[in-house]
Biopython code that builds the backbone (N, CA, C, O; Angstrom):
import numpy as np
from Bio.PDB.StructureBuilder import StructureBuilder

atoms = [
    (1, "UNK", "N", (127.265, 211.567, 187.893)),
    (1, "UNK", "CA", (127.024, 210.181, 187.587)),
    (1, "UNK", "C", (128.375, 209.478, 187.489)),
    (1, "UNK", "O", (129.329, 210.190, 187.174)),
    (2, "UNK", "N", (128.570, 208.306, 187.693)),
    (2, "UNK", "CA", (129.637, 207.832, 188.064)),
    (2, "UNK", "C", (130.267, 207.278, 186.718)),
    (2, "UNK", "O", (129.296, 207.388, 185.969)),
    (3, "UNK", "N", (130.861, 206.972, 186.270)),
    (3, "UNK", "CA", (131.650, 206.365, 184.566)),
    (3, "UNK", "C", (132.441, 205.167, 185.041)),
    (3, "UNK", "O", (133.467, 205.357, 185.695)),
    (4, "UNK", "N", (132.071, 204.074, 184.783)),
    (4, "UNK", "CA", (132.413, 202.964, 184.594)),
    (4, "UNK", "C", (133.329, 202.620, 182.957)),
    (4, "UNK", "O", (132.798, 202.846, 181.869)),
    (5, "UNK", "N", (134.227, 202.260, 183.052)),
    (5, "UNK", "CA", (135.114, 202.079, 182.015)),
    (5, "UNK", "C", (135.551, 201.038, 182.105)),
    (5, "UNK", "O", (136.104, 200.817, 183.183)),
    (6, "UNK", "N", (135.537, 199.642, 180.845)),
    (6, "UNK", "CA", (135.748, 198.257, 180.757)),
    (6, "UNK", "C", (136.553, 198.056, 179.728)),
    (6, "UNK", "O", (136.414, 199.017, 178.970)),
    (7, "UNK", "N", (137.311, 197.316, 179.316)),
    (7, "UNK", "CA", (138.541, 196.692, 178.686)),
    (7, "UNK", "C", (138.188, 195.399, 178.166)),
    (7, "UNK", "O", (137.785, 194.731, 179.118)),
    (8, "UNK", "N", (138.153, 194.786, 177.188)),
    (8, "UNK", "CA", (138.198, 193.392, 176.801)),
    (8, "UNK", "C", (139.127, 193.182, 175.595)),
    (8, "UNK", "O", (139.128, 194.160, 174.848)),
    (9, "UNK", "N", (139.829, 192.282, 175.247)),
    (9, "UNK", "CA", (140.470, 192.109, 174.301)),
    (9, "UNK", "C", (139.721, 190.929, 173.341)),
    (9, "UNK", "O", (140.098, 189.820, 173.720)),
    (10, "UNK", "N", (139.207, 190.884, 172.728)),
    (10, "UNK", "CA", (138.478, 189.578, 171.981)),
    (10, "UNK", "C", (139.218, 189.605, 170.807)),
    (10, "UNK", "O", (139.858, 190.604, 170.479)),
    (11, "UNK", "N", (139.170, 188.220, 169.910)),
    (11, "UNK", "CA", (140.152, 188.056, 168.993)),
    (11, "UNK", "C", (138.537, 187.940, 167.974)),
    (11, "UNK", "O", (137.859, 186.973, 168.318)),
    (12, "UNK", "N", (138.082, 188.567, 167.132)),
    (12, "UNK", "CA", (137.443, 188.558, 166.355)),
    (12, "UNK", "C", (136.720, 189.911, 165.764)),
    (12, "UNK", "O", (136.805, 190.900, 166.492)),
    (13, "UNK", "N", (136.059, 190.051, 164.593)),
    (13, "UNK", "CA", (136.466, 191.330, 163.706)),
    (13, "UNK", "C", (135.270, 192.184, 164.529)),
    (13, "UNK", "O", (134.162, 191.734, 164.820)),
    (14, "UNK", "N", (135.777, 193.528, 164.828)),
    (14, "UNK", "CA", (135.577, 195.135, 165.541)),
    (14, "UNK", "C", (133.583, 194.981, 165.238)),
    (14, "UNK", "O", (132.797, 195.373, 166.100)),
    (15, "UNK", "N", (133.057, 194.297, 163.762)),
    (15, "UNK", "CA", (131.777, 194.874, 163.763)),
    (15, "UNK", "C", (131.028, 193.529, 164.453)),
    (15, "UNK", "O", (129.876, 193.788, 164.799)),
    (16, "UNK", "N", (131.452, 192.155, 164.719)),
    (16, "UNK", "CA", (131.102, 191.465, 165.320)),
    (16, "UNK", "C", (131.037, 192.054, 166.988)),
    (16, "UNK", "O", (129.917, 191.859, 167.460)),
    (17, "UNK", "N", (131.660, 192.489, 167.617)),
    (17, "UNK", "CA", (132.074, 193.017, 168.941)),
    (17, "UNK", "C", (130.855, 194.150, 168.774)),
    (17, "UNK", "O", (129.916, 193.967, 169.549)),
    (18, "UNK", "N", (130.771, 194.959, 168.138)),
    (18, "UNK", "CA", (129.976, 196.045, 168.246)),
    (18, "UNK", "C", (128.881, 195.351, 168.375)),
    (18, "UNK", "O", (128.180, 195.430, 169.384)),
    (19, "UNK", "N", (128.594, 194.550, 167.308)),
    (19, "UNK", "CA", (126.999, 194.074, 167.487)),
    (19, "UNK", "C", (126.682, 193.424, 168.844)),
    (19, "UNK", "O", (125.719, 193.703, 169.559)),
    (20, "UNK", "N", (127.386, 192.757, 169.022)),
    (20, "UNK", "CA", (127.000, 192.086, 170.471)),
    (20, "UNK", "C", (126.746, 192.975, 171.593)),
    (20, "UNK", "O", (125.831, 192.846, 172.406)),
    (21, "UNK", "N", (127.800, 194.065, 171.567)),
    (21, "UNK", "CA", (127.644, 195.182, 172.912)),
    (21, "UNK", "C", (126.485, 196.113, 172.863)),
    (21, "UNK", "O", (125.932, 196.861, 173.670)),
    (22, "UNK", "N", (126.253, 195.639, 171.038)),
    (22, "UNK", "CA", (124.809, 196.989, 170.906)),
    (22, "UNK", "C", (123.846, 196.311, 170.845)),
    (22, "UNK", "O", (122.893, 196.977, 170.440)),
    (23, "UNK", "N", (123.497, 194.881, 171.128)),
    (23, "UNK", "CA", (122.630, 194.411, 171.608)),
    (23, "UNK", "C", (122.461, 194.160, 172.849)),
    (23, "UNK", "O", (122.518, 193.007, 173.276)),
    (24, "UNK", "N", (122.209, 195.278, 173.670)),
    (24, "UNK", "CA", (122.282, 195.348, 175.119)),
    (24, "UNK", "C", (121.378, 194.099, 175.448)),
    (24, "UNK", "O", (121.793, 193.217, 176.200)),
    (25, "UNK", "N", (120.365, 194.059, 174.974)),
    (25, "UNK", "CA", (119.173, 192.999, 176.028)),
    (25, "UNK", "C", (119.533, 191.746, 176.009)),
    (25, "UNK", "O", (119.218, 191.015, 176.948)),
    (26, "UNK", "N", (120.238, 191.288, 174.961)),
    (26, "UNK", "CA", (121.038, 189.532, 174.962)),
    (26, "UNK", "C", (121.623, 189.408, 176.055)),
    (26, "UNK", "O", (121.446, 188.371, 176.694)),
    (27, "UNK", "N", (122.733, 190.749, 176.705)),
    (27, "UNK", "CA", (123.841, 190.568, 177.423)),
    (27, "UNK", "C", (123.171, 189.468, 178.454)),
    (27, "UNK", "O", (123.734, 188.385, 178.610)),
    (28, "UNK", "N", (122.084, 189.748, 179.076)),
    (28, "UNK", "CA", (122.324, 188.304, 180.232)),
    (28, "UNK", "C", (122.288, 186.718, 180.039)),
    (28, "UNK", "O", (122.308, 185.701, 180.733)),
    (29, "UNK", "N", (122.204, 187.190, 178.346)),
    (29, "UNK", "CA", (122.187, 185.444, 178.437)),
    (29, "UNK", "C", (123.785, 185.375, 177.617)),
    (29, "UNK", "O", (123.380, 184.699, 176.671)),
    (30, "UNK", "N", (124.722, 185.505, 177.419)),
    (30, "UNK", "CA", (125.968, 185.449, 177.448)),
    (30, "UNK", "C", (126.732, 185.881, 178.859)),
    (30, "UNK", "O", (127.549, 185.077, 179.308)),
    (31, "UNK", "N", (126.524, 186.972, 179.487)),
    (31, "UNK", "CA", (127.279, 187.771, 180.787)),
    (31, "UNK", "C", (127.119, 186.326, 181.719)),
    (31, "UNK", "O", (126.658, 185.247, 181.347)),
    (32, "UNK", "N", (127.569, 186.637, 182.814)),
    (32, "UNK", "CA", (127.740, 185.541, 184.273)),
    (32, "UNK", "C", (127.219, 186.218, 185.228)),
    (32, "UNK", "O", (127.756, 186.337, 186.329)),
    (33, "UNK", "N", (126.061, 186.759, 184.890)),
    (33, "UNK", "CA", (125.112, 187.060, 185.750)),
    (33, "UNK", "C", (124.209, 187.198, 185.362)),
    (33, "UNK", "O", (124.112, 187.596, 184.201)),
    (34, "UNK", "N", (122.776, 186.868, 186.352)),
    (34, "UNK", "CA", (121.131, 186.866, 185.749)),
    (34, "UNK", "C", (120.799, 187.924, 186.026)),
    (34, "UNK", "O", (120.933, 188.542, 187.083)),
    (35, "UNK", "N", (120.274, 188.241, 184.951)),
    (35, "UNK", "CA", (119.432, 189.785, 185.265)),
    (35, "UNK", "C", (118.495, 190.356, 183.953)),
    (35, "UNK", "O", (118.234, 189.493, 183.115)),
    (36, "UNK", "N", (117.971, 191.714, 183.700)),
    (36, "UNK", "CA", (117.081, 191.367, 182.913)),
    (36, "UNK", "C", (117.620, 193.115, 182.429)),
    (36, "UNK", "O", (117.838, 194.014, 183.241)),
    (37, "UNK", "N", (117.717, 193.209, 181.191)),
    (37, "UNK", "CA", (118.221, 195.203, 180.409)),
    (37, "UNK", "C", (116.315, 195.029, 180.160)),
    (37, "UNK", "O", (115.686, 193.979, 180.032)),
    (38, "UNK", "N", (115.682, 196.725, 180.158)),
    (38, "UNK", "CA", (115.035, 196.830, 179.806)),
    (38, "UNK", "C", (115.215, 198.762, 179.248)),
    (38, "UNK", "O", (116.096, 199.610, 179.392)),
    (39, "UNK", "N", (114.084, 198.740, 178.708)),
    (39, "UNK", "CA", (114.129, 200.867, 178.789)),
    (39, "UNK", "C", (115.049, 201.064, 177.674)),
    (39, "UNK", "O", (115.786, 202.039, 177.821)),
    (40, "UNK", "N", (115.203, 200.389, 176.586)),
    (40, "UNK", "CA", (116.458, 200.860, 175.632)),
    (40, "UNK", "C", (116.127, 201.868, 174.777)),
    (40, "UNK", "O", (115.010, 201.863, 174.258)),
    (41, "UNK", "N", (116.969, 202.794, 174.528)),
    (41, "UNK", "CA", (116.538, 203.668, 174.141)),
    (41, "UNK", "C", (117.868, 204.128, 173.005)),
    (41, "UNK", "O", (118.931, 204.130, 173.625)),
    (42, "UNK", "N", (118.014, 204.433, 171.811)),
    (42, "UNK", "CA", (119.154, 204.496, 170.760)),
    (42, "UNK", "C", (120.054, 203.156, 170.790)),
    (42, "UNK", "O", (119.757, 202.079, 171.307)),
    (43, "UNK", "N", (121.209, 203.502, 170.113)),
    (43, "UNK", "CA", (122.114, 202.479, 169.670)),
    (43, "UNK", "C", (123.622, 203.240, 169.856)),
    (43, "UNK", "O", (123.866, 204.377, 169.453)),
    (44, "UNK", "N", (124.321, 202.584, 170.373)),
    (44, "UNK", "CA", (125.948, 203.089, 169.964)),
    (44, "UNK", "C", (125.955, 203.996, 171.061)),
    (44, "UNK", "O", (125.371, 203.645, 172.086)),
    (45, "UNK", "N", (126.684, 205.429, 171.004)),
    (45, "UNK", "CA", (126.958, 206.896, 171.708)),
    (45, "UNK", "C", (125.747, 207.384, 171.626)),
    (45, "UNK", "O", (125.121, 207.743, 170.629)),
    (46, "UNK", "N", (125.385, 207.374, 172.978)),
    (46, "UNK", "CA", (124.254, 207.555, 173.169)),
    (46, "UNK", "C", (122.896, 206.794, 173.912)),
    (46, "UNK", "O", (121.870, 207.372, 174.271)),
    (47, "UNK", "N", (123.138, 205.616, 174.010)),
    (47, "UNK", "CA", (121.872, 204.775, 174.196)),
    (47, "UNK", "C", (122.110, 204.663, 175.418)),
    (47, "UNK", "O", (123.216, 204.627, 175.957)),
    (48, "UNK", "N", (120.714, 204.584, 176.069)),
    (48, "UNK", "CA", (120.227, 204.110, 177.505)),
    (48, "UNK", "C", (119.941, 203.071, 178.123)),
    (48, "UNK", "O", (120.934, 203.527, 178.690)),
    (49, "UNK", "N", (119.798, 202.654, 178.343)),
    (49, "UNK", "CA", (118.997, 201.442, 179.293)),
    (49, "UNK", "C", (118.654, 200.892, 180.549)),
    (49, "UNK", "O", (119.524, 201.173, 181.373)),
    (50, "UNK", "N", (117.994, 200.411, 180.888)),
    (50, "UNK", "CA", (117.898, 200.155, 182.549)),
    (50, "UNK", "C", (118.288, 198.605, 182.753)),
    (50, "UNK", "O", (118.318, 197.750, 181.868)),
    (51, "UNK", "N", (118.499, 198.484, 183.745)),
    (51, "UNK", "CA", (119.301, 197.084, 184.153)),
    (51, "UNK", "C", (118.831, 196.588, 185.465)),
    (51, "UNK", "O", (118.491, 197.377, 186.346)),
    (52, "UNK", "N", (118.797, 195.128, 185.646)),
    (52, "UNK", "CA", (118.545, 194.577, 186.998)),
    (52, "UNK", "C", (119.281, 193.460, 186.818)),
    (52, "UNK", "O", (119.005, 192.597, 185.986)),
    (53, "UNK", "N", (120.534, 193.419, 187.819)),
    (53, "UNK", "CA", (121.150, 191.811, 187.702)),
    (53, "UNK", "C", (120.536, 191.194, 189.658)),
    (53, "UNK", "O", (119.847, 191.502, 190.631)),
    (54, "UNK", "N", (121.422, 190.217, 189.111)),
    (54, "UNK", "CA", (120.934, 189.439, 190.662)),
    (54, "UNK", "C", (122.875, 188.537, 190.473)),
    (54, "UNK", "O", (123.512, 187.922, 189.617)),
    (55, "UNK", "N", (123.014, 188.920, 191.576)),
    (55, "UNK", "CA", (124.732, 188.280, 192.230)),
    (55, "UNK", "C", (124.646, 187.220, 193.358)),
    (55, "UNK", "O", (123.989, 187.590, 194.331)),
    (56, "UNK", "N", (125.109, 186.137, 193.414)),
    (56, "UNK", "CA", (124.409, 185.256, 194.726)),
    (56, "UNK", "C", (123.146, 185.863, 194.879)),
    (56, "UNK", "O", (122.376, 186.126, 193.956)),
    (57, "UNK", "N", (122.960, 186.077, 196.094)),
    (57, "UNK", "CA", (121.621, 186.969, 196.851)),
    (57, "UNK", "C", (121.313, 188.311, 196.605)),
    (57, "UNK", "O", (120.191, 188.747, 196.862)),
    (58, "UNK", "N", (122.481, 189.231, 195.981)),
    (58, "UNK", "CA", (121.953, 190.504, 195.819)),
    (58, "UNK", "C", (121.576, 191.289, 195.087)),
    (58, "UNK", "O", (122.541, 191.656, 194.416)),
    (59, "UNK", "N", (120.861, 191.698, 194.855)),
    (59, "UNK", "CA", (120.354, 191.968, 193.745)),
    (59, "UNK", "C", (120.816, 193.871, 193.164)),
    (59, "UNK", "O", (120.819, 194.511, 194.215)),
    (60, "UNK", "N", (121.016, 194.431, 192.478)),
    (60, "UNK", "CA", (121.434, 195.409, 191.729)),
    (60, "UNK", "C", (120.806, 196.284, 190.702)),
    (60, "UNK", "O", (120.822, 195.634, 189.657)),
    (61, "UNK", "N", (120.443, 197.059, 190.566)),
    (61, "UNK", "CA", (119.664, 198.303, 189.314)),
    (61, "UNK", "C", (120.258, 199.267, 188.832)),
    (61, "UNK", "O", (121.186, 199.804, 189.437)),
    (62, "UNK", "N", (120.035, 199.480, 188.209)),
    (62, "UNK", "CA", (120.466, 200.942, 187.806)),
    (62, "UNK", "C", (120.256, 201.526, 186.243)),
    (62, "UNK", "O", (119.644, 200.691, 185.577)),
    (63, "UNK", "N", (120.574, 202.649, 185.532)),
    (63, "UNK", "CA", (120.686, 202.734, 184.248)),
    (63, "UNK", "C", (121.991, 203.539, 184.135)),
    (63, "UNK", "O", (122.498, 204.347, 184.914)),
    (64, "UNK", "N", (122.514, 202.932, 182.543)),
    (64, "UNK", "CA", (123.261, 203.081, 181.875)),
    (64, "UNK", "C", (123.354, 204.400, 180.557)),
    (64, "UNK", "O", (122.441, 204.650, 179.770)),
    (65, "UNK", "N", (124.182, 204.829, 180.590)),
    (65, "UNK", "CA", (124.616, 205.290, 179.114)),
    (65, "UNK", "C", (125.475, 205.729, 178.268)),
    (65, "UNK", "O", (125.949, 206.858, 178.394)),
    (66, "UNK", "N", (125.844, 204.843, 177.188)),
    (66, "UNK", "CA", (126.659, 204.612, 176.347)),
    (66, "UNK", "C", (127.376, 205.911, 175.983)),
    (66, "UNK", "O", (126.757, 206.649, 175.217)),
    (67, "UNK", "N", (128.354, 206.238, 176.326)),
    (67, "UNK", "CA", (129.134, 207.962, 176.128)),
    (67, "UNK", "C", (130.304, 207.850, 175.027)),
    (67, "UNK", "O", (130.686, 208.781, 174.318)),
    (68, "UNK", "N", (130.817, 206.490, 175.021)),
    (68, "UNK", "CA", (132.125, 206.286, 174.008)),
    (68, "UNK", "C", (132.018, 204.431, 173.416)),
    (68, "UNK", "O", (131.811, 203.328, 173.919)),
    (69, "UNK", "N", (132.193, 204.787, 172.603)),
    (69, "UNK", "CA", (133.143, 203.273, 172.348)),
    (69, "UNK", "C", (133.690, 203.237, 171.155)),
    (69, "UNK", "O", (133.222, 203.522, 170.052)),
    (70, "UNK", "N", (135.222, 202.677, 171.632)),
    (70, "UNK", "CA", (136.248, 203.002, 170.942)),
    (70, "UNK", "C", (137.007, 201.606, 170.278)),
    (70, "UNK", "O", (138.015, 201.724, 169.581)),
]
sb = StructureBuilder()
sb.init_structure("model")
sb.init_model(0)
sb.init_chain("A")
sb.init_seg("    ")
for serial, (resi, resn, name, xyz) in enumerate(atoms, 1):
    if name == "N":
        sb.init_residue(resn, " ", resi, " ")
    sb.init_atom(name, np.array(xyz, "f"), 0.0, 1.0, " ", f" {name:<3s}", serial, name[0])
structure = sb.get_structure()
């Protein structure tokens, strides 16, 4: 399975950041792309989910799972 690894620097406190990233299903209505998380399954190290975005015309799937966050 392939590991995708992301970087952000945000200026605000570590448990605000967590909450937002561990509320996977919000992400499309903050992210810059439409799409829809469904299938969630745990929280934090560990959790799953399935995903469908849409980019211009193309559309994208797949599932996820949470292995680190640091």
């Amino acid at each position: 399975m392939p590991v995708v690894e992301q970087k952000a620097v945000i200026q605000v406190p570590v448990p605000v950041v967590m909450q937002a990233l561990n509320d996977v299903e919000a992400i499309p209505t903050w992210a810059t792309v439409a799409g829809t998380i469904d299938k969630v399954t745990g929280s934090g190290p560990g959790m799953t989910y399935r995903w469908q975005y849409t980019i211009n015309q193309h559309n994208f799937s797949g599932q996820s799972e949470v292995i680190e966050q640091t």
